[in-house]
C-alpha positions in Angstrom: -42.2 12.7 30.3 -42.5 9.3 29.5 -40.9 8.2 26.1 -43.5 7.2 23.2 -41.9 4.2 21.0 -42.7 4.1 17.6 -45.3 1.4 16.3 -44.3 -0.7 13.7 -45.5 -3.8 11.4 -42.7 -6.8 10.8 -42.5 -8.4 7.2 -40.8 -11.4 6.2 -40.6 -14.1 3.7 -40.5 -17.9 4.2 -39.1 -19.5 1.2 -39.3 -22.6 2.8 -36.3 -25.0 4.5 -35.9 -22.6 6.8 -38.3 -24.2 9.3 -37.3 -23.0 12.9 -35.4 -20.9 11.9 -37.3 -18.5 9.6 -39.1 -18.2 13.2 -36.6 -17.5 14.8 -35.5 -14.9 12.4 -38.6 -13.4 13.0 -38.6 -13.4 16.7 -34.9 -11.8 16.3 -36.3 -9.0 14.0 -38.6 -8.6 17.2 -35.7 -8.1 19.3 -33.9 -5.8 17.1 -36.5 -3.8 16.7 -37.1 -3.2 20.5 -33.2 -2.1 20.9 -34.4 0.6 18.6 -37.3 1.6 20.6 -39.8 0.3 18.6 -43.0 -1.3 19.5 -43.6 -4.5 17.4 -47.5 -3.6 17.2 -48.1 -7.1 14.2 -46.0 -9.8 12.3 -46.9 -10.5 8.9 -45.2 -13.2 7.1 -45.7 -15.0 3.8 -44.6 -18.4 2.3 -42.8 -18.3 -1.1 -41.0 -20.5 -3.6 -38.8 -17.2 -4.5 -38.5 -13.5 -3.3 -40.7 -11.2 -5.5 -37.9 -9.0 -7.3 -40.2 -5.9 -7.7 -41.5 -6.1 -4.3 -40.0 -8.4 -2.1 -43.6 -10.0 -0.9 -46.6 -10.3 -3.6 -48.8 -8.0 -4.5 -51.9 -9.2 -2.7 -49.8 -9.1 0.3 -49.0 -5.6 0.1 -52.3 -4.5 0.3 -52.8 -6.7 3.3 -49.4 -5.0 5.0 -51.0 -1.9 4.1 -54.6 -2.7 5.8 -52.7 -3.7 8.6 -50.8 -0.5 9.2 -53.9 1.3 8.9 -55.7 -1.0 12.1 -52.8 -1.1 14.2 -52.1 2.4 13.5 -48.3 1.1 12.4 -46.0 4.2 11.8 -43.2 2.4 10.2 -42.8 -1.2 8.7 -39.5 -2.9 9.3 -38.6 -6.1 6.8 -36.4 -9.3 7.7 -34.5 -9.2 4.8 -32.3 -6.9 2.8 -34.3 -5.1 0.2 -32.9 -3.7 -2.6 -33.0 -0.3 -3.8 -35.8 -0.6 -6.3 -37.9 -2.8 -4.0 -37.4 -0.4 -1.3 -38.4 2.2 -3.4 -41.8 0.1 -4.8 -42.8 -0.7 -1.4 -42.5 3.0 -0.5 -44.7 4.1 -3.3 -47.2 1.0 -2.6 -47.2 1.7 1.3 -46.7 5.6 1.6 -45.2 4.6 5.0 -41.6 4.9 6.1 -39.5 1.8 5.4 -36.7 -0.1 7.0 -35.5 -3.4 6.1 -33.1 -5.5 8.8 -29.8 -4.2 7.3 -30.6 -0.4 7.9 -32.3 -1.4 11.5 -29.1 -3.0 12.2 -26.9 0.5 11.1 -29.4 2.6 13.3 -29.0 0.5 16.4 -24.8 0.4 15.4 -24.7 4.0 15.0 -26.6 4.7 17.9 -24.1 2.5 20.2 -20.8 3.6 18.8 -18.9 4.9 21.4 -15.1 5.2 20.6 -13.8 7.4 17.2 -13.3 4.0 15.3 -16.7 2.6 16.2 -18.4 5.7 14.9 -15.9 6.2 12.0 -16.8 2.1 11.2 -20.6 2.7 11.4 -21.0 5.9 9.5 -18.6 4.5 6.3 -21.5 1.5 6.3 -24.1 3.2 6.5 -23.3 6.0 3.7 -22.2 3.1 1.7 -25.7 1.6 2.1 -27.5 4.6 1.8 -25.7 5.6 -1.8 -27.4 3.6 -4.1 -30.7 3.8 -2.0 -31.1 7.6 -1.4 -34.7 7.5 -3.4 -36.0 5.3 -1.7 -35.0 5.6 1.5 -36.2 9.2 2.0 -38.9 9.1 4.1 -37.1 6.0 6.4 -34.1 8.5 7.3 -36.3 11.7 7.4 -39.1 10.2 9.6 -39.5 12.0 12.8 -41.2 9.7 14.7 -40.8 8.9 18.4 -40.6 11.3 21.3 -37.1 12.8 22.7 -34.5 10.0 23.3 -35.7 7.7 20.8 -32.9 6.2 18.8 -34.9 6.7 15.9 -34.5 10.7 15.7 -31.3 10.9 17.2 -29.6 9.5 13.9 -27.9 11.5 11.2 -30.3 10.3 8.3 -31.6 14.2 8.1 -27.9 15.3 7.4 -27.2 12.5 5.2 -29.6 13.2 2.9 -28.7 17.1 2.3 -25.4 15.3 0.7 -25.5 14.8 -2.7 -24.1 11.3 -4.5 -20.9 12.7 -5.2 -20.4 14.2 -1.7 -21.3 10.9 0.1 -18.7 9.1 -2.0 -16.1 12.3 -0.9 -17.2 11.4 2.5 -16.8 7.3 1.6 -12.8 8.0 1.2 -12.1 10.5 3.4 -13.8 7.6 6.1 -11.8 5.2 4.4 -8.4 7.1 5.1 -9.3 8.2 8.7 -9.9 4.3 9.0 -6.5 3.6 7.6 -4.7 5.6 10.0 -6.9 4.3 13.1 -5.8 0.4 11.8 -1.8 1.2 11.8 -2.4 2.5 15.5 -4.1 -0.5 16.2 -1.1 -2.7 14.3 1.4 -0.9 16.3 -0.4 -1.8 19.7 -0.7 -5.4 18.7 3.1 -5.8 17.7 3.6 -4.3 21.5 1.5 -7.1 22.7 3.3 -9.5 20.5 6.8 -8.7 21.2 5.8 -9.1 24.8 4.9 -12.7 24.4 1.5 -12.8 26.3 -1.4 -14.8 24.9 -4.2 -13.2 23.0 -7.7 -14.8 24.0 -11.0 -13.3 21.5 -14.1 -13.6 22.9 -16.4 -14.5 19.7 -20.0 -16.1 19.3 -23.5 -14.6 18.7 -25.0 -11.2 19.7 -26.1 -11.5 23.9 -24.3 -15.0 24.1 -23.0 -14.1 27.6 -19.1 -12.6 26.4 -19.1 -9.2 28.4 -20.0 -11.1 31.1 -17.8 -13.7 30.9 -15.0 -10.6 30.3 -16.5 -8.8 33.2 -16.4 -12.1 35.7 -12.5 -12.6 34.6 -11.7 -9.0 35.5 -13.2 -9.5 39.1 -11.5 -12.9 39.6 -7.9 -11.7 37.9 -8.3 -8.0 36.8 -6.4 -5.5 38.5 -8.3 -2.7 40.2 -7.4 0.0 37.4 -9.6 -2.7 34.8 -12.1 -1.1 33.5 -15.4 -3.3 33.5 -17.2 -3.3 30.0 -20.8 -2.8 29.4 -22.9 -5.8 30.3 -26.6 -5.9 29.6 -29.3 -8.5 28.2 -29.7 -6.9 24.7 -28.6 -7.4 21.4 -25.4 -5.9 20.4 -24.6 -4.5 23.9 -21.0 -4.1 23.1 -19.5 -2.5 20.0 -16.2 -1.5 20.7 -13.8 -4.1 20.9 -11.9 -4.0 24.2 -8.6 -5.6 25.5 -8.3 -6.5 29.0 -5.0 -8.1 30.8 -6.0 -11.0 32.9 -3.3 -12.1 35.6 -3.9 -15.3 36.9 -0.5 -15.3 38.8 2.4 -17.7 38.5 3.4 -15.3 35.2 0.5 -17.2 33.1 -1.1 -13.8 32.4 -3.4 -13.5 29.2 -5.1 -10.2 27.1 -8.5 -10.9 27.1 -10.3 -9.3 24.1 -14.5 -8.7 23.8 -15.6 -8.1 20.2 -18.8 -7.1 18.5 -21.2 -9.9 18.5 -22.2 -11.8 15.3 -26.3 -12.5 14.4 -28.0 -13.8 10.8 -27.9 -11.8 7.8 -25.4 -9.5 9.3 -24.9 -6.8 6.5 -21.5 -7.4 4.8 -20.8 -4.0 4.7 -20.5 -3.9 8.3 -18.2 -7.0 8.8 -16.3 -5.0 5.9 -16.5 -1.7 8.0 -15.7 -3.2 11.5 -12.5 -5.3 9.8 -10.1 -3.6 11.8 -11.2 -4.3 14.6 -11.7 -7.7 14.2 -8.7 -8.0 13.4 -7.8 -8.9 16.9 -9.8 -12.2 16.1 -7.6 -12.9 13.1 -4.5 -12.2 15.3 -5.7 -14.3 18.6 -4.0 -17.7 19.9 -7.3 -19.3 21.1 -11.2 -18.3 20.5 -13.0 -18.7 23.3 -16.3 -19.2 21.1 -19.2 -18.7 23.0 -22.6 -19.9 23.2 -26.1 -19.3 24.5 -26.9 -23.1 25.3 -30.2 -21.8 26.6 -31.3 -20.5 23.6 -33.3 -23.4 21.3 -31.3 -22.3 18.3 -28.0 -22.3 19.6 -26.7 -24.9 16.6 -27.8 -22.6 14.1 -26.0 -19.5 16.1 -22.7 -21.6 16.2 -22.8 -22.2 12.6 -23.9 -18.3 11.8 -20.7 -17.9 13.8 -18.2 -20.7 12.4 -19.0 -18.8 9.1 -18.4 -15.6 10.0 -15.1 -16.3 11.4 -14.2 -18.3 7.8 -15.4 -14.9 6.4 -12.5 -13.1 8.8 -10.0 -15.8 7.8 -10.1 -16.7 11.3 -11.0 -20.1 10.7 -7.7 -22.0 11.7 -7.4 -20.7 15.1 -8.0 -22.8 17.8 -11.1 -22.5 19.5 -13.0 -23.6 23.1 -16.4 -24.1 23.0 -18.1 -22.0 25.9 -21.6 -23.4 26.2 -22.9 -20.2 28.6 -26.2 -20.1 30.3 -25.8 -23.7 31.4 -28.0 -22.9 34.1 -30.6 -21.3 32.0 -32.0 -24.1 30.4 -35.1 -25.8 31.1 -33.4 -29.1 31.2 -30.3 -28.0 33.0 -27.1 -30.1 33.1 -24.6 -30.2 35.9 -22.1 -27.3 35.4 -19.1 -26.6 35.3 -18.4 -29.4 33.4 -15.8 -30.2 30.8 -15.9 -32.6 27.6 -12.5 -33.3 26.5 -10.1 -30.4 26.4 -12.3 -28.5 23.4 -15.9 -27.5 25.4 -17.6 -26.6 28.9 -20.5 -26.2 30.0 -20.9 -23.1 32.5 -22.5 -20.2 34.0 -20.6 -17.3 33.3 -22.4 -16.1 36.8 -20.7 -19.0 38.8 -16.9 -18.1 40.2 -16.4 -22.2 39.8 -17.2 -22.1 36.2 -15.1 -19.0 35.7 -12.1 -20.8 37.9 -12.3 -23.7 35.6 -12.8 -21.6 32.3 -9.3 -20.1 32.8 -7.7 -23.4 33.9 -9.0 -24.8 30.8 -7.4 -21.5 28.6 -3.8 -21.6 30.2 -3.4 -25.2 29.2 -4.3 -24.5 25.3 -2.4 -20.6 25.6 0.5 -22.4 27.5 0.8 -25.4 26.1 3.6 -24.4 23.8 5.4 -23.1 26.6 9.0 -25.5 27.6 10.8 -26.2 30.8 14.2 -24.6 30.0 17.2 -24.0 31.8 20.0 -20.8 30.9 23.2 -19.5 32.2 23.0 -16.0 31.3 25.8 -13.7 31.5 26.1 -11.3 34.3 26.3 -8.1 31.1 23.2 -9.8 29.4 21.0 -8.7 32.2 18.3 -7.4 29.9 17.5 -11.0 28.9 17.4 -11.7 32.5 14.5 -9.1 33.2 12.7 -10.1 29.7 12.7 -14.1 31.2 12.0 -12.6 34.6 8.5 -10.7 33.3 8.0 -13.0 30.0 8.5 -16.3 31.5 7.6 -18.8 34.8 11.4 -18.8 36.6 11.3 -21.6 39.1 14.8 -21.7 40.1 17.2 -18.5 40.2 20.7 -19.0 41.0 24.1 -16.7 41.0 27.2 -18.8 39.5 30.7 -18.0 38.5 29.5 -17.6 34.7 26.0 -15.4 35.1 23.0 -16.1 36.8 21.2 -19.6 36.2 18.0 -19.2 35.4 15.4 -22.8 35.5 11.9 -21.4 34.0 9.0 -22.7 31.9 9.0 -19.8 28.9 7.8 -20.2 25.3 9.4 -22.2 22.6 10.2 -19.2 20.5 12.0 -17.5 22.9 13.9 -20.7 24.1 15.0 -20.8 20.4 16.0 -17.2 20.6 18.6 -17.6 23.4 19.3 -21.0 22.9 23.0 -19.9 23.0 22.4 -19.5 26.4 20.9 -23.1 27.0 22.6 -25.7 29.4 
């Protein structure tokens, strides 16, 4: 049986300066919508000096929104901002239609994606902390039963949500909150493994369906070993939710963790970058940012700047970071590609094995760059710091002497500082 999407009216407000990109906002909201399995049936937008506080758009316009749902037959409308809880409830009373506004759609297509204990734990504390102080009006938005079998929008846990009264939700809120706090010091206890071991931690950052999982995906079939898993790759907003690390070994001992986080888009609710902090904590922690970009996409600028502030909001800003400008070949004035502008950007295809080639040449010269050319006679009883150089480290030379075994290798500074005794 074929699955029936919901149809549903898009609102939003232009308060003006926004120009291309209150259109693009729009166009987004289209997008998000349609990962939700929702049928954009009319857009309806409105230019304002200043949001109405009572009811987001003015008055006149509701009764247009709600003459519109009527001819299109709209079963749900879906706003572009966040609404408070008093204007959600107003336009519920004004509308008698089921509400959403673009932080809840956001939560529904979240919670519906989570796939690992700590996405969903991440998810369900946002959401009940965004439901709390809207539980009026956001009845009939959670309770809807709209759409067929399969649709994301009755597959959530709004109905169960709402049984809970205030006091449970906010039991629920810190038991989440301590579940969360035990899944972080795993996470911290991994992370000092991967420290200790010296090997280079590369983020992949940048806007929702920039290209990242495929970039992540191409590295693993040019370097991965065959027990890598692949992650999920698919033209859609917020493919990936789960933030996965993958060890990519280029040979030579220049290996690097490669990790793929949750993608970043406009207006994205602060409760979730809040609720997803642990694992973007593997941003905060990462030698180089490999930030990257949709260049196809007419408003990539504003996407890089959503993202520079985003990472500020991580304190991630100080990291160094390469430009990826992905989808080279998807413009409509393509430039040649692969194709490099000083040691900071490149312009690529995540699709092309050159560009990928070229991509990881261009991340072991910033990853290794504070790597020395050192030379050690290490005692014959200190063979444990032979094996560490021996797996941490690029040994060119290897020779047994009279005094240990002399050892010429390129290895990091910090490590030629820690057995500098040993340094001829």
């Amino acid at each position: 049986m074929e699955e029936r999407w919901e149809r549903v009216l898009l609102a939003g407000v232009d308060t003006g300066g926004a120009g291309e990109s209150f259109e693009h906002s729009m166009e987004e909201l289209k997008n998000l919508a349609r990962a939700c399995f929702m049928e954009p049936v009319g857009v309806i937008t409105q230019k304002m000096e200043s949001i109405n506080k009572s009811l987001y758009i003015g008055t006149g316009k509701v009764k247009e929104v709600k003459e519109m749902c009527a001819l299109l037959e709209a079963e749900l409308v879906i706003f572009d901002q966040a609404l408070t809880p008093s204007q959600l409830r107003n336009l519920q009373d004004e509308l008698e239609l089921p509400i959403l506004d673009r932080t809840s759609l956001i939560l529904t297509i979240f919670e519906a994606r989570a796939r690992t204990r700590e996405a969903k734990l991440q998810v369900e504390s946002a959401k009940l902390k965004y439901l709390l102080p809207r539980l009026v009006g956001m009845h009939k938005a959670l309770t809807r039963q709209g759409g067929t079998s399969g649709s994301m929008s009755s597959r959530g846990a709004g109905e169960k949500k709402l049984e809970l009264d205030r006091r449970r939700i906010e039991h629920r809120i810190a038991e989440l909150s301590g579940e969360l706090e035990e899944v972080s010091k795993e996470r911290q206890v991994q992370r000092k493994k991967r420290q200790n071991a010296r090997i280079p931690l590369v983020a992949l950052v940048g806007y929702t369906n920039a290209g990242k999982s495929t970039i992540m995906n191409a590295m693993i079939d040019a370097y991965g070993s065959e027990s890598e898993k692949k992650v999920l790759e698919k033209d859609m907003l917020f493919a990936t939710l789960d933030t996965t690390v993958r060890r990519i070994e280029t040979g030579s001992h220049k290996d690097f963790l490669l990790s793929d986080t949750v993608g970043f888009i406009s207006n994205l609710p602060h409760g979730l970058v809040k609720a997803f902090h642990s694992t973007l904590e593997e941003v905060q922690n990462a030698d180089l940012l490999l930030h990257v970009v949709d260049y196809s996409d007419p408003c990539y600028r504003e996407q890089m700047e959503i993202t520079t502030k985003t990472l500020a909001e991580l304190n991630a800003g100080g990291i160094p970071v390469l430009i990826v400008f992905n989808k080279s070949d998807c413009r409509k004035d393509p430039i040649p590609y692969p194709q490099t502008v000083g040691k900071d950007k490149i312009y690529l295809s995540a699709k092309e094995a050159s560009s990928i080639k070229q991509l990881t040449e261009m991340i072991l010269d910033k990853v290794y760059e504070e790597y020395v050319l050192s030379e050690f006679v290490i005692p014959y009883q200190m063979g444990n710091v032979v094996s560490y150089f021996m797996e941490h480290s690029h040994v060119i030379e290897q020779e047994f002497e009279e005094r240990g075994v002399r050892i010429k290798t390129k290895c990091h500074k910090g490590d030629r500082d820690k057995y500098a005794a040993y340094l001829i």
